[in-house]
FIPA-796368 format. One line per field, with one value per residue (C-alpha): residue number from 1; residue in one letter; x, y, z. Coordinates in steps of 0.05 Angstrom, whole numbers, plus 5000, padded with zeros to 4 digits. Layout:
BEGIN
num = c(NUM/...);
residu = c(a/...);
px = c(X/...);
py = c(Y/...);
pz = c(Z/...);
! end
This chain:
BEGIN
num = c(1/2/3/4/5/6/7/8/9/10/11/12/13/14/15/16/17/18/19/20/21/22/23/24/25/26/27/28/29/30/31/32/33/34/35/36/37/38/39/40/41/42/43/44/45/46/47/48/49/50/51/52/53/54/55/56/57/58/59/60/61/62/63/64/65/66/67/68/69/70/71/72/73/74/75/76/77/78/79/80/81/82/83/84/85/86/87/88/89/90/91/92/93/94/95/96/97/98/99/100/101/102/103/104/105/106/107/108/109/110/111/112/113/114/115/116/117/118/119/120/121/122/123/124/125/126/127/128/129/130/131/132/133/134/135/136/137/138/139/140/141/142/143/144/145/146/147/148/149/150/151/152/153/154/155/156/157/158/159/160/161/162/163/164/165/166/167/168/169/170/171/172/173/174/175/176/177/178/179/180/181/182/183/184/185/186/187/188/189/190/191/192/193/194/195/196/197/198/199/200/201/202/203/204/205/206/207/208/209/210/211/212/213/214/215/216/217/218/219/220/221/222/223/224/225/226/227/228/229/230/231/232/233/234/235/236/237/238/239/240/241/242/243/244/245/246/247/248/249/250/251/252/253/254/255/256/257/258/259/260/261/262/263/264/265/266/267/268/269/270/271/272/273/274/275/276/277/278/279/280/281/282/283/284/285/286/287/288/289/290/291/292/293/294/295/296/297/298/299/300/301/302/303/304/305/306/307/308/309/310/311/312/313/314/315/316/317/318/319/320/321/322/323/324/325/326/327/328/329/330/331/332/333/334/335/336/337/338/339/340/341/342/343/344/345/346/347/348/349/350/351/352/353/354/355/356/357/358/359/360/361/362/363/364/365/366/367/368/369/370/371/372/373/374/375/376/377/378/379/380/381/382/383/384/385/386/387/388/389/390/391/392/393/394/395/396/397/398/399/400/401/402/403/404/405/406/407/408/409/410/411/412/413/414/415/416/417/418/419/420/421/422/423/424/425/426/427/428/429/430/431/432/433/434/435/436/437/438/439/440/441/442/443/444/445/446/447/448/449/450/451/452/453/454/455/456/457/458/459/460/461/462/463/464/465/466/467/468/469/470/471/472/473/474/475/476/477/478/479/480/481/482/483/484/485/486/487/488/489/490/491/492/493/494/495/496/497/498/499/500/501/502/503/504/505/506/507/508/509/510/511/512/513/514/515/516/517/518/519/520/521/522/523/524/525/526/527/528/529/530/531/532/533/534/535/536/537/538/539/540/541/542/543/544/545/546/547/548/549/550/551/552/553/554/555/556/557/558/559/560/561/562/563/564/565/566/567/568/569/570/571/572/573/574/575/576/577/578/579/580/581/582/583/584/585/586/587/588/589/590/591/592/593/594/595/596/597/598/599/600/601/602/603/604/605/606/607/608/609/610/611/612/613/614/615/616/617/618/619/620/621/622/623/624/625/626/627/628/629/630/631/632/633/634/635/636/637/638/639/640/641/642/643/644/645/646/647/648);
residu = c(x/x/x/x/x/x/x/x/x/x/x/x/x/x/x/x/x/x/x/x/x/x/x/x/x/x/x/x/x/x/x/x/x/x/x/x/x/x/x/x/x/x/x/x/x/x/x/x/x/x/x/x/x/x/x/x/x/x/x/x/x/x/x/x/x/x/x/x/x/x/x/x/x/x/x/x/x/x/x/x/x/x/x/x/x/x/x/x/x/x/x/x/x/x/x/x/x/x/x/x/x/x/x/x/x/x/x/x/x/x/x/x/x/x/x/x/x/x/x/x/x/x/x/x/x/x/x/x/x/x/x/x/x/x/x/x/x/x/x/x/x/x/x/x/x/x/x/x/x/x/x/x/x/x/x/x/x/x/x/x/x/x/x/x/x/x/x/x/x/x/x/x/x/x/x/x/x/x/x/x/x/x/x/x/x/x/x/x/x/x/x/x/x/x/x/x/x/x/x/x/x/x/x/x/x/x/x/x/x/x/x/x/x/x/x/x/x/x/x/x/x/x/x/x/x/x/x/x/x/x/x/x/x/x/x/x/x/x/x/x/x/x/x/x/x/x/x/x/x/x/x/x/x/x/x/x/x/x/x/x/x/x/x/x/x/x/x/x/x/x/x/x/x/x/x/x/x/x/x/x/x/x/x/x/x/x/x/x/x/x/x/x/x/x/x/x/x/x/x/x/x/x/x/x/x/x/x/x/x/x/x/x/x/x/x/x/x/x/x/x/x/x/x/x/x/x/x/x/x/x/x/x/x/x/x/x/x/x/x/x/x/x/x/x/x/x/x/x/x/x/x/x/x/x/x/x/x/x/x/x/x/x/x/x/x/x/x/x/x/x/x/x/x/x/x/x/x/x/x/x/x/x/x/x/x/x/x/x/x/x/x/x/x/x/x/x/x/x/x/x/x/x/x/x/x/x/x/x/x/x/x/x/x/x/x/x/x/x/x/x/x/x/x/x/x/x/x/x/x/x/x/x/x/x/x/x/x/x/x/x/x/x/x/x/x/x/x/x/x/x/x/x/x/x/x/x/x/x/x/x/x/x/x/x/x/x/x/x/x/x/x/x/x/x/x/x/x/x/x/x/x/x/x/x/x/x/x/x/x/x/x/x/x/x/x/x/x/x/x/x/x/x/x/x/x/x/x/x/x/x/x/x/x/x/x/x/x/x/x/x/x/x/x/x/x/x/x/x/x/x/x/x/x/x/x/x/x/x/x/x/x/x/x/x/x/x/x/x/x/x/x/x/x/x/x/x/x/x/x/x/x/x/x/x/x/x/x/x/x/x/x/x/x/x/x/x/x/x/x/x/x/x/x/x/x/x/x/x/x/x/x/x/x/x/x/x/x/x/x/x/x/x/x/x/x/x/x/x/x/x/x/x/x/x/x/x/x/x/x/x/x/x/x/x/x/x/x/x/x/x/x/x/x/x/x/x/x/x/x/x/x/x/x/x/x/x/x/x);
px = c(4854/4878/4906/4981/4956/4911/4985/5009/4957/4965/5039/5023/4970/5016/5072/5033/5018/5052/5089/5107/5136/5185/5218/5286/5281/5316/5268/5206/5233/5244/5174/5154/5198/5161/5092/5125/5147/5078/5033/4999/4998/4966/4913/4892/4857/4831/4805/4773/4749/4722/4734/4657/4653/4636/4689/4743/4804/4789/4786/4850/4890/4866/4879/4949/4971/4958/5004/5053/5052/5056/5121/5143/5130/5172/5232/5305/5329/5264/5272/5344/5313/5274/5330/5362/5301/5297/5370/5362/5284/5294/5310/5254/5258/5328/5341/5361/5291/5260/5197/5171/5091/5064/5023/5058/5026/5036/5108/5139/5082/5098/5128/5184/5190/5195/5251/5283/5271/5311/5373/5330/5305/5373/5396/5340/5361/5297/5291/5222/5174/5101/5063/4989/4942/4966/4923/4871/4813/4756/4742/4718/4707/4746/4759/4836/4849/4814/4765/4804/4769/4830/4884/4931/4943/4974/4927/4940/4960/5022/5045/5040/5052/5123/5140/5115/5167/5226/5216/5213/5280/5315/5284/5314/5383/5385/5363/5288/5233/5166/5104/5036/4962/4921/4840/4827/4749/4713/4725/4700/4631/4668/4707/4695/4674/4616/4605/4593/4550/4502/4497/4460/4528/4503/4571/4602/4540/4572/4633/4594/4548/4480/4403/4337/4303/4309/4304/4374/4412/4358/4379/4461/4452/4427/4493/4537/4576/4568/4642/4621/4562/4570/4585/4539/4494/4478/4521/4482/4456/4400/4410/4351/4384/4402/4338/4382/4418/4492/4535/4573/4611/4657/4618/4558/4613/4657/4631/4652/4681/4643/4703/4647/4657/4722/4735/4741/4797/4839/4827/4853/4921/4936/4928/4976/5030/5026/5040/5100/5127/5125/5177/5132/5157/5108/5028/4997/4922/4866/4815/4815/4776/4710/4731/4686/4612/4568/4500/4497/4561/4595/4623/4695/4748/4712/4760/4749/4786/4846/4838/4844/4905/4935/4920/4947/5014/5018/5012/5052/5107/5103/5114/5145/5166/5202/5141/5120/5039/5016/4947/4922/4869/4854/4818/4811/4878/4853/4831/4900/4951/4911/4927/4999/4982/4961/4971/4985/4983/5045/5083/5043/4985/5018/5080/5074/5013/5002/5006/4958/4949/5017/4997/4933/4974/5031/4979/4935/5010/5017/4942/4941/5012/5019/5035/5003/4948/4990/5039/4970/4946/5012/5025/4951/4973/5002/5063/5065/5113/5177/5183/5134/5141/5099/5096/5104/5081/5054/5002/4985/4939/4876/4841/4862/4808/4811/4820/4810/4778/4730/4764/4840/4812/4783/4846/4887/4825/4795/4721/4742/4689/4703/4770/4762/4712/4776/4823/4773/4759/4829/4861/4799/4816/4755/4795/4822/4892/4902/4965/4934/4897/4860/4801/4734/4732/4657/4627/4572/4523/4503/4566/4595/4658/4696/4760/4803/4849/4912/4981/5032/5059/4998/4968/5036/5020/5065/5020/4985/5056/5073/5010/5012/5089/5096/5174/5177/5113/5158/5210/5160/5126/5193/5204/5143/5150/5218/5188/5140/5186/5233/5186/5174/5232/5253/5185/5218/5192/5186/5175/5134/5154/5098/5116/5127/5129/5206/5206/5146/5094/5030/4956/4939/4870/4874/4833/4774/4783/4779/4704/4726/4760/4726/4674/4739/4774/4830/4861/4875/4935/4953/4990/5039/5113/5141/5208/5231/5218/5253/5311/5318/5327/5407/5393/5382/5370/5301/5244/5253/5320/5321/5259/5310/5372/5356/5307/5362/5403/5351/5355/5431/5413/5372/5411/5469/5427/5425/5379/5322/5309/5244/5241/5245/5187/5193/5158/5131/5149/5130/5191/5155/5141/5073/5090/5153/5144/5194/5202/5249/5281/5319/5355/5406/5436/5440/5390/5361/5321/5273/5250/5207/5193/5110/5105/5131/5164/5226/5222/5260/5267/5308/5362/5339/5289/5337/5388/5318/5319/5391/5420/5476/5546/5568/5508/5518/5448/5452/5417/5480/5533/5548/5555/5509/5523/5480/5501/5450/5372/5360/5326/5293/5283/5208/5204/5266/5277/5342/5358/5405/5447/5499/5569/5611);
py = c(5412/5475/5532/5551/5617/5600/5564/5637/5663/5617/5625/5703/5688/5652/5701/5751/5716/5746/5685/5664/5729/5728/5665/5675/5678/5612/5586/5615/5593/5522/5517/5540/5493/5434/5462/5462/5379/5360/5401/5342/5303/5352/5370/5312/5280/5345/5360/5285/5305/5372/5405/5409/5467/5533/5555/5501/5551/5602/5538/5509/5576/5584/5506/5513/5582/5550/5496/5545/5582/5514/5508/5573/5551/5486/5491/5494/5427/5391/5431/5407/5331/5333/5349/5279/5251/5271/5252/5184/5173/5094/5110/5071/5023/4987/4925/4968/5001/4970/4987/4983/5006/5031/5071/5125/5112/5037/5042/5099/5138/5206/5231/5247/5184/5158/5201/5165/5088/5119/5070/5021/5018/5037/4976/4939/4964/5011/5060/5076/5091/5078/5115/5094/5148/5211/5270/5298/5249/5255/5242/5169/5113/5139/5069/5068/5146/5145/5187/5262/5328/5369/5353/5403/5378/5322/5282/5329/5265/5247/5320/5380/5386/5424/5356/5316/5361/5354/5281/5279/5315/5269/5210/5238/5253/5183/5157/5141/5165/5190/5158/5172/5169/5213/5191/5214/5187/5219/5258/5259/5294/5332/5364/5437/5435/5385/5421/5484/5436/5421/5488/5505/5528/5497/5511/5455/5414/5408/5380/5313/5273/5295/5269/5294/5220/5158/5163/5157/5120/5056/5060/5061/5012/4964/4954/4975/4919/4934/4945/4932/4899/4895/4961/4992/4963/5008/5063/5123/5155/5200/5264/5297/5367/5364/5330/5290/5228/5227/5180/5144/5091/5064/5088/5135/5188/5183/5221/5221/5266/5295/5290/5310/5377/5406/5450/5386/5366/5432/5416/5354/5374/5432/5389/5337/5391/5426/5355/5344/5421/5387/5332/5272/5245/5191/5193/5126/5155/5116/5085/5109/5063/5089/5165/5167/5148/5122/5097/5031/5004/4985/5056/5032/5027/5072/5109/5175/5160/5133/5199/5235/5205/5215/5292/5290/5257/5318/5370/5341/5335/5418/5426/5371/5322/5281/5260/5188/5175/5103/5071/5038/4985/4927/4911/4837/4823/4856/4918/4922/4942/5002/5036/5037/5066/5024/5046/5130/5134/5087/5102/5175/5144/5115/5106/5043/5000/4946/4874/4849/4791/4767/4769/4723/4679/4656/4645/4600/4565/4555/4532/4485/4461/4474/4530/4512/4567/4624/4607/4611/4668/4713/4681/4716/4785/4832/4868/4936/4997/4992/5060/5028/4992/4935/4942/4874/4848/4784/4828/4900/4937/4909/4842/4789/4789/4721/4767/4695/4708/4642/4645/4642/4580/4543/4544/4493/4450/4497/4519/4599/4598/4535/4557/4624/4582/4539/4598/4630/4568/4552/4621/4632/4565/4525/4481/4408/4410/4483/4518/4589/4622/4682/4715/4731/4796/4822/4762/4766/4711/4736/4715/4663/4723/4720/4766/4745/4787/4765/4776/4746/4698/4676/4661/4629/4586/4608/4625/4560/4524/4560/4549/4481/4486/4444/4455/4425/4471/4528/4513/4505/4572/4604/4582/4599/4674/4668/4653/4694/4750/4717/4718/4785/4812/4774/4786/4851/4928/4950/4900/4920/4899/4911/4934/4871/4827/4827/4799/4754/4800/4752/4770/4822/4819/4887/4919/4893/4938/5004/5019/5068/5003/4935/4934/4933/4867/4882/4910/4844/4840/4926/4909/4955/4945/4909/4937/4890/4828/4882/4874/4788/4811/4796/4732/4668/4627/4661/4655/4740/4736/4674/4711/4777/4754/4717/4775/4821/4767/4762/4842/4842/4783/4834/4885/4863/4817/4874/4839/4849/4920/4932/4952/4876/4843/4775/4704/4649/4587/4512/4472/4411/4400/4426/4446/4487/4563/4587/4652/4677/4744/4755/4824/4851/4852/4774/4705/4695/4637/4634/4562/4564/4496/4515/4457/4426/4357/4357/4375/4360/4405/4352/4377/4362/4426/4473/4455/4469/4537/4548/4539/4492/4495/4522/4556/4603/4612/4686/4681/4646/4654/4583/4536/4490/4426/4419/4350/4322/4346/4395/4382/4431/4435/4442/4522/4531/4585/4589/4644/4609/4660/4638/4636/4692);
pz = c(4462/4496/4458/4477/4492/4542/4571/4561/4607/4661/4661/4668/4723/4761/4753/4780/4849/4899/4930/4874/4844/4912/4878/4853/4772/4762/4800/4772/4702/4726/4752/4678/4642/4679/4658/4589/4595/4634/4605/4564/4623/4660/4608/4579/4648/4673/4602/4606/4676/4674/4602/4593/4651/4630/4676/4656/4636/4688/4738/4715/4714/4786/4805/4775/4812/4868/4856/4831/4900/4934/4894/4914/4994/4988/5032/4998/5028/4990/4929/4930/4943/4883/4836/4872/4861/4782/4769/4804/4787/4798/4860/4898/4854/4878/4922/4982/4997/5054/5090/5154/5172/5244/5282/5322/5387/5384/5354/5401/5438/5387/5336/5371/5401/5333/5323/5381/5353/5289/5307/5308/5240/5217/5254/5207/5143/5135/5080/5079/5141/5132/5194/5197/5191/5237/5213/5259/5261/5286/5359/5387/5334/5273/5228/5252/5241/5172/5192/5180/5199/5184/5130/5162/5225/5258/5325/5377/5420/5376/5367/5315/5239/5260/5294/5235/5191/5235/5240/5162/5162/5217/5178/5111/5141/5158/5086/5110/5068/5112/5081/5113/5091/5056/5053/4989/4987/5045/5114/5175/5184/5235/5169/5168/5092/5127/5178/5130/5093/5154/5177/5108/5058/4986/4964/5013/5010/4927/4970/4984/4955/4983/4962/4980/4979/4966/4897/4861/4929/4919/4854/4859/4912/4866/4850/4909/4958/5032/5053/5130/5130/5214/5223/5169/5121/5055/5032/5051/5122/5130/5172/5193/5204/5134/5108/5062/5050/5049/5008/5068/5032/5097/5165/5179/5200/5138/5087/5015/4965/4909/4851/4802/4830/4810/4865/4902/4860/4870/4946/4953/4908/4955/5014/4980/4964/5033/5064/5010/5044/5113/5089/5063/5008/4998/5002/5017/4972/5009/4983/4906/4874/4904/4880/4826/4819/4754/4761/4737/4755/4836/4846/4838/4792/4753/4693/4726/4790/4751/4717/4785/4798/4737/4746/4823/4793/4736/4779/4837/4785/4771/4840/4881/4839/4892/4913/4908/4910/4931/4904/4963/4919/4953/4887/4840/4793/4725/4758/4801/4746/4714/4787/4752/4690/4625/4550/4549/4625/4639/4690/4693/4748/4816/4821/4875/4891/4941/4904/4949/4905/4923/4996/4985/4950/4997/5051/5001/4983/5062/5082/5018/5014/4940/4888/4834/4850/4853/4799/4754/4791/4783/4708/4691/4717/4669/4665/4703/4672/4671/4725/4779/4830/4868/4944/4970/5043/5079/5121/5137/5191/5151/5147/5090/5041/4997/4926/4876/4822/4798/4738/4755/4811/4750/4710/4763/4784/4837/4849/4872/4918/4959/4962/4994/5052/5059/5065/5109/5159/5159/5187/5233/5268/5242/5198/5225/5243/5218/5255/5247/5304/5262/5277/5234/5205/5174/5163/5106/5097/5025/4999/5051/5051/5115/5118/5164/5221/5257/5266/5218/5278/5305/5228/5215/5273/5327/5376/5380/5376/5433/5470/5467/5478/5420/5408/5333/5315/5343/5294/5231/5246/5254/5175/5163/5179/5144/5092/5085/5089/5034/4976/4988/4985/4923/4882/4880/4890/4963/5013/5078/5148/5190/5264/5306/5257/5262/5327/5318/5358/5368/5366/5428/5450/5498/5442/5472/5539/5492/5480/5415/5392/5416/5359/5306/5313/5259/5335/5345/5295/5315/5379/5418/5406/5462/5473/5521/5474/5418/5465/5462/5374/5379/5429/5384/5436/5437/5389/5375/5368/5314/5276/5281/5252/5203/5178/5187/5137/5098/5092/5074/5027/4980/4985/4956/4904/4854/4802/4851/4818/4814/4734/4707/4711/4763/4729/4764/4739/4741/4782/4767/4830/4861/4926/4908/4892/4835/4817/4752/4740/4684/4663/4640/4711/4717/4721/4790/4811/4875/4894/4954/4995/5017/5057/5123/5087/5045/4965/4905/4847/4795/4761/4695/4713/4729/4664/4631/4658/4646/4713/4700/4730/4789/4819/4881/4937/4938/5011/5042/4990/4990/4920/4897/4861/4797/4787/4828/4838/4894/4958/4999/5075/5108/5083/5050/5008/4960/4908/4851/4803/4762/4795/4760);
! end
């Protein structure tokens, strides 16, 4: 494909750049001996990509020197963390990683006020630190921070990139990983490449996607969805100072990337390796299914943007290969996996992506009472590579969409589209005798879809049970949360705590005072941590406090339940029983059975099951550490959740 001596030339291109040629030899040969290993993995997307360029190996030599000065800028202590990383690549992969996701402002006030809450994820068992989007966006109505105009610096209100890198180093001195976002799709047309583009540069006008009439946008959006059809119907926005239309996938003022232009490309990789320098050591990549466009088709999940990530992993690996990257694709089951890498690019695309099926499932298990749908559901998935990693969670800072697919519906009895109206009505309130108190998120009468927003307690009902003072709802929605949190931390991968979820945070409504916010209801489930609540978390006489500790035993639970690593596929299984959830792992590190009770009445899993499955014998609940007879069938509580393994 590429002839070694065009490798030869790079290597002497890169050799020659200045930075670079500082490096101590070792160093310079290391960087050379990785080119060596990845150098497939590195050519064969960008040769898929861009090979048919005039320019293609003058391009790449330039695209790689860059990444080989990058290399040459990353401090000692992170050069030092990637050699950990390499010896112990499953690293991220074990039962003790445990995430938690926030917004700065909301969490602490700054960075360095996270720095100050460190005890208190410590005190959690957090490994992993998710802050929501904290590069410069633009000003006013930004879609949550997702609208950058500069890469390279951190929102002046929570502090500077120097305090972003020292809180990366206090995080990793206390064995917490720094995730944060990167929008990979579009910036803000406050970016200075658009802002080059308006004021008449053709070069950064290439940076966008950019159309002199109507012409070729009526005839993509023949086939485009409207991903905020409140906000912004249609995918493109005229600008009369640039007498063109603009490709504006999210909001008039996020404009998106033009991958089709490699310089684009080379870009977006520096930007990635200067934030690995600063101490990240995973990138949450937003939105990458819409990276790459094709007449014809949606725009998304196109083979090109898996492509693009497979490049960003290649050359990340030449330079920081500590570095985890994250596929944030909200997308429908068959198109989820390939975000992990399918056939030649296993375990070579993302290293972690969000199993947002999972998340739709549980609630459909807790609005319908069964789990028959997502047993089917999660059966139909297939297997991810062995070196990846789901990340698992029961809500995030976006809405719930209901991802069903008609066909996985119809297999257990469903109609797919009924169902998602039932999900929708029933965590938006408008169902009889629901316990959820959601709201409507971007409602859109072509399709009946209604995405729901709300905070884990108040869907799991907690906020009406409390409303009503309704003392045995109180106690159901407490199990509910419980169990929410259970299944995903034994699915396995990386479960997510989202900020105030651990102390049962309810839906805030003082998003509707904020004019920049008020027209985004997903605020509703964003609320500010309340620290005085956060102090009830050791009192279980309170509602916080019984959500807290038995979280925080929950956390202990997986951490010592080493079969929970990540690498061995998990199987839903039938219990024989509709409304219990059950869950197999089995691998060479021992049997473990989850049965999950989705319902508020008592359950019985018979014993003749479990012998079935090979649980006979004295059985131990890895959750409590207590025996369990076998002799007799097994009854669950209202949302009881047991993990059964083989006493040794």
């Amino acid at each position: 494909m590429i002839a070694t001596s065009v490798q030869n030339q790079i290597k002497q291109q890169v050799s020659q750049d200045a930075t670079f040629a500082r490096l101590y030899k070792y160093r310079q040969n290391q960087f050379f001996q990785r080119l060596e290993v990845y150098w497939d993995d590195v050519i064969r997307p960008l040769h898929h990509l861009y090979g048919h360029l005039d320019n293609f190996e003058l391009w790449l030599a330039d695209t790689i020197t860059r990444i080989g000065r990058a290399y040459a800028e990353r401090p000692a202590d992170l050069h030092q963390l990637d050699e950990k990383r390499l010896l112990q690549p499953d690293w991220f992969q074990k039962s003790t990683m445990l995430g938690y996701v926030a917004y700065t402002e909301r969490f602490a006030g700054s960075l360095s006020g996270v720095a100050d809450k460190i005890a208190y994820l410590n005190e959690l068992g957090v490994t992993y630190l998710h802050l929501m989007p904290l590069l410069q966006p633009r000003h006013g109505a930004n879609d949550g921070g997702y609208a950058v105009m500069d890469y390279r610096q951190v929102n002046s209100r929570l502090g500077s990139m120097a305090d972003l890198a020292h809180l990366a180093t206090e995080l990793r001195h206390n064995n917490i990983s720094l995730c944060i976002d990167l929008v990979c799709n579009h910036t803000a047309k406050e970016h200075e490449w658009a802002n080059k583009a308006r004021a008449g540069d053709t070069t950064y006008q290439d940076y966008y996607l950019m159309f002199p009439d109507r012409t070729l946008p009526d005839a993509y959006e023949e086939n485009l969805r409207e991903i905020f059809p409140d906000f912004k119907p249609g995918n493109f926005t005229y600008y009369d100072d640039l007498q063109k239309w603009v490709w504006t996938t999210f909001n008039e003022y996020q404009w998106d990337l033009n991958y089709h232009n490699p310089a684009v490309f080379t870009e977006m990789v520096e930007i990635m390796l200067y934030l690995a320098n600063q101490g990240v050591e995973i990138l949450r990549l937003d939105a990458v299914a819409f990276m790459w466009k094709r007449l014809g088709t949606n725009c998304e999940n196109q083979p090109e943007a898996h492509l693009i990530l497979q490049a960003f992993r290649a050359l990340c690996r030449l330079a920081a290969p500590g570095l985890l990257l994250k596929a944030e694709a909200i997308v429908s089951p068959p198109d989820l996996v390939p975000y992990l890498g399918r056939g030649v690019a296993a375990n070579k695309e993302c290293h972690i992506a969000y199993h947002n099926v999972l998340m739709v499932m549980l609630w459909s298990c807790l609005a319908e009472r069964k789990a028959v749908l997502a047993t089917k559901a999660l059966q139909n998935m297939p297997p991810i590579p062995g070196g990846t990693s789901w990340v698992t969670y029961a809500r995030c800072h976006d809405d719930i969409g209901w991802a069903i697919t008609e066909e996985d519906a119809a297999q257990v009895g469903l109609d797919g589209y009924a169902h998602r109206a039932f999900l929708s009505d029933f965590y938006t309130g408008r169902f009889e005798g629901t316990f959820a108190a959601g709201t409507t998120f971007q409602f859109n009468p072509k399709n009946n879809d209604r995405r729901v927003n709300g905070s884990l307690a108040s869907l799991a009902g907690l906020e009406t049970a409390v409303a009503n003072a309704n003392w045995s709802e109180v106690e159901l929605a407490i199990r509910r949360i419980l169990l929410l949190h259970n299944l995903i931390f034994a699915y396995g991968g990386i479960p997510l705590i989202y900020m105030g979820d651990e102390i049962g945070l309810l839906n805030d409504h003082s998003y509707l005072d904020d004019p920049d916010l008020a027209e985004d209801s997903r605020w509703i489930h964003r609320p500010f941590m309340d620290w005085d609540k956060a102090a009830e978390r050791h009192d279980t006489q309170t509602i916080t406090g019984r959500i807290y500790t038995n979280l925080c035993q929950l956390v202990a639970a997986r951490q010592r339940t080493k079969v929970l690593h990540a690498e061995t596929a998990v199987y839903p299984i039938w219990a024989n029983n509709d409304h219990v959830f059950a869950l197999l792992r089995d691998n060479p590190r021992g049997r473990l059975l989850i049965l999950a009770n989705v319902t508020e009445n008592h359950q019985t899993v018979s014993r003749h099951r479990l012998h079935e499955l090979g649980f006979t014998g004295l059985l131990i609940n890895r959750l409590t550490e207590q025996p369990i007879n076998m002799w007799q069938d097994l009854t669950l509580e209202p949302y009881q959740v047991i993990w059964l393994q083989q006493a040794p």
